[in-house]
C-alpha positions in Angstrom: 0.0 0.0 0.0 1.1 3.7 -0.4 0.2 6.1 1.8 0.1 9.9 0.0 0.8 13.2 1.6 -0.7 16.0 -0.3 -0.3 19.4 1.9 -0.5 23.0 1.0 1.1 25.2 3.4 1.0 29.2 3.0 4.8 30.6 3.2 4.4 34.2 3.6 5.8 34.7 7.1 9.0 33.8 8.1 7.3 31.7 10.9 5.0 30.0 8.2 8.3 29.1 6.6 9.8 27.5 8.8 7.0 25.2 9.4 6.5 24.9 5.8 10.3 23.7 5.6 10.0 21.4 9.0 7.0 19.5 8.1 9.0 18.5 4.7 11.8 17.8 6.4 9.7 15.9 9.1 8.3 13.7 5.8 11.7 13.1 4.5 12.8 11.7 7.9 10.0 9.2 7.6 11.4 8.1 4.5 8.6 9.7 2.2 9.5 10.6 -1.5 8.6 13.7 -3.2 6.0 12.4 -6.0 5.9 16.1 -7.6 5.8 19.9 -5.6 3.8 19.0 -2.4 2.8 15.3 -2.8 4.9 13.1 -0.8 4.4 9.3 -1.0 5.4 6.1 1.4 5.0 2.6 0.4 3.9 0.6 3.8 3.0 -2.8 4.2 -0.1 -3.0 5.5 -2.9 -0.8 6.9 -1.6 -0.5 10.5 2.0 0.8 8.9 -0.2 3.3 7.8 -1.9 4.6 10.8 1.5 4.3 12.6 2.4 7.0 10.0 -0.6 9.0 10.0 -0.2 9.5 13.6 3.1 10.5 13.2 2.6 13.2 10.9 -0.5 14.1 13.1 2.1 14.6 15.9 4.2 17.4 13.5 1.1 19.4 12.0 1.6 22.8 11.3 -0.3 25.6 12.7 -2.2 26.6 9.2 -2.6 24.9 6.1 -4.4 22.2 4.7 -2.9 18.5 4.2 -4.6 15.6 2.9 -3.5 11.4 3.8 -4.6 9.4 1.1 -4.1 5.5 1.5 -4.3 3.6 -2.0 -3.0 -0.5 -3.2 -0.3 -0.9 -5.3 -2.1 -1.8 -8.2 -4.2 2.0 -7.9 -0.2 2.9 -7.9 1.0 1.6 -10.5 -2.2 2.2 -12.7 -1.4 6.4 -12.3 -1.7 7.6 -15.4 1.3 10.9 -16.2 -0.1 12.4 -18.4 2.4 15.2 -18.7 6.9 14.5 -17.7 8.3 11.2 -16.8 8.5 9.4 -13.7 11.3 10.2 -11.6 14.0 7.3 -11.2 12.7 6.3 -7.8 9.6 5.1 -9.2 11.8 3.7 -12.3 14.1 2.3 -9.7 11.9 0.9 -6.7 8.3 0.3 -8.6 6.4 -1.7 -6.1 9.4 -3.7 -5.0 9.5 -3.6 -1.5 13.3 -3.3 -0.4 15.6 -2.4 -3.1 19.6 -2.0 -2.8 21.7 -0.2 -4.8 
């Protein structure tokens, strides 16, 4: 399963800034992947990965804003259609395999 992070976050204020830049870095940390400006994604292996992680990021909500957790399967994944660019080479390079070295 994937779980997807979709926020927008105003950035006017310095203060709204920084929250902006902690809650991305707060996503990074817990090893999500920028799917394009403000969608982060995180495959998981099952449902109760993803609350774990929704509860994280509930933990390191920002003040204002609006952000969206959107759980989908694999298969609704994969069967995204790009209608516009190219996939970035972590979804070349990882796909729906679960644990990849490089």
């Amino acid at each position: 399963m994937r779980l997807i992070c979709m926020f927008d976050l105003p950035s006017e204020t310095k203060r709204e800034q920084r929250e902006y830049r902690t809650f991305r870095k707060h996503l990074i940390e817990n090893g999500f992947v920028m799917l394009q400006y403000s969608i982060y994604y995180r495959s998981l292996p099952n449902r109760s990965a993803l609350k774990k992680y929704e509860t994280i990021l509930k933990a390191k909500l920002p003040k204002v804003g609006n952000i969206r957790l959107l759980y989908v399967s694999e298969t609704q994944f994969e069967d995204m259609i790009l209608l516009a660019g190219s996939r970035s080479r972590q979804e070349e390079v990882v796909g729906i395999k679960r644990l990849v070295v490089i």
